[in-house]
C-alpha positions in Angstrom: -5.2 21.9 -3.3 -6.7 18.6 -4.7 -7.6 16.2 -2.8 -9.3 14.1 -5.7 -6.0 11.4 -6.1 -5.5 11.3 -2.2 -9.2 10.0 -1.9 -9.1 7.5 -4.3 -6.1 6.4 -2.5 -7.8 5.9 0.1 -10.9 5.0 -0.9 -9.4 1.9 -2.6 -7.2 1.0 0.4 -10.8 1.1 3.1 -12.2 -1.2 0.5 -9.3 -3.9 0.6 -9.4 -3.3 4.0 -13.2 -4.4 4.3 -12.6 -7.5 1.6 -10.1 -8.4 4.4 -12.1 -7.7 7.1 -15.3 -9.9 5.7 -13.0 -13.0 4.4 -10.6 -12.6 7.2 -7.4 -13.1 4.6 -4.4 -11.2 6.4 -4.8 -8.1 8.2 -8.0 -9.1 10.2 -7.0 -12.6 10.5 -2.9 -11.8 11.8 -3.1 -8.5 12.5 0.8 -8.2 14.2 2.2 -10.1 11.1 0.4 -7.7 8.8 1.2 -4.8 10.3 5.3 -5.9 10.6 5.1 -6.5 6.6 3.4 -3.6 5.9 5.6 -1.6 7.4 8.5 -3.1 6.2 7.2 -3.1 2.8 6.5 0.6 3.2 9.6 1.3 4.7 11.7 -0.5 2.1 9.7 0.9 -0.8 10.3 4.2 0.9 14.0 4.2 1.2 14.0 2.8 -2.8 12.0 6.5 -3.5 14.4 8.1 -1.8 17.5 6.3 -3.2 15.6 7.4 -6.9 14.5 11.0 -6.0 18.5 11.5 -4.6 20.3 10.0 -8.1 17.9 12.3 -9.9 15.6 9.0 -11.5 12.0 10.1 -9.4 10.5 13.3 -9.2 7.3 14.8 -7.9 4.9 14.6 -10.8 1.8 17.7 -11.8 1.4 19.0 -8.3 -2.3 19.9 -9.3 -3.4 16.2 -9.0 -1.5 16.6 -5.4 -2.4 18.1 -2.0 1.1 20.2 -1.7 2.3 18.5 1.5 6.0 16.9 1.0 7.2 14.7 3.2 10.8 15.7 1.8 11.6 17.4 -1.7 9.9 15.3 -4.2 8.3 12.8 -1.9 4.2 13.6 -1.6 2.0 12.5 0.8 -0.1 10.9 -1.8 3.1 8.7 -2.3 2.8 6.6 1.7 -0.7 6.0 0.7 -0.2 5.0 -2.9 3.1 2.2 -1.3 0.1 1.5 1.1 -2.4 0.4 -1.1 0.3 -1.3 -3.3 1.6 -3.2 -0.5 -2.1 -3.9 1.1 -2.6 -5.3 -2.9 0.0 -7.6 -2.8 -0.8 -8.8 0.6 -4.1 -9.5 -0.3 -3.3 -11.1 -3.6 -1.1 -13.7 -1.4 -3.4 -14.2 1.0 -6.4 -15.2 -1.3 -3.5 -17.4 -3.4 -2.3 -19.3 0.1 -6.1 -20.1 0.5 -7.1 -21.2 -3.1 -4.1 -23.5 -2.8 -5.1 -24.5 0.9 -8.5 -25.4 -0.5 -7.5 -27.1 -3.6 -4.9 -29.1 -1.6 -7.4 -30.1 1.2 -6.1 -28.1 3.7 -8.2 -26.6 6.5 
């Protein structure tokens, strides 16, 4: 069992989580509208997986860089926390965007 990619999963999620939490930028500053994108980011990025892993496109890469617990054949743990820190990125990326822009224009 490795846990090595998992970590660094998470690892990288806590610390756009803190960026948020010290400049405020979408989770910490609507938490209720972050949480309803997030999860139906993750849940749409979720069904696409499964729509891939059922027509044969995705498969479960080297399961030594991988814990071993499948959420179903060919979907890995590793894989909620990687869609996670994907959607948390994008998120973020808006969020800093919407208030360089806000700024720039003037607007408080």
């Amino acid at each position: 069992m490795n846990v090595l990619y998992l970590a660094a999963l998470a690892v990288s999620s806590a610390g756009l989580l803190a960026l948020d939490a010290r400049l405020r930028l979408a989770v910490f500053r609507f938490p209720r509208r972050a949480a309803v994108v997030l999860a139906i980011a993750i849940a749409g990025f979720l069904a696409w997986d499964l729509a891939g892993i059922a027509l044969g496109i995705f498969f479960e890469g080297n399961r030594a860089l991988l814990v071993g617990v499948d959420l179903a054949p060919e979907l890995p743990l590793e894989e909620v926390f990687f869609l996670l820190l994907l959607t948390l990125t994008a998120l973020e990326a808006f969020a800093v965007t919407a208030r360089l822009l806000e700024r720039r224009d003037g607007v408080r």
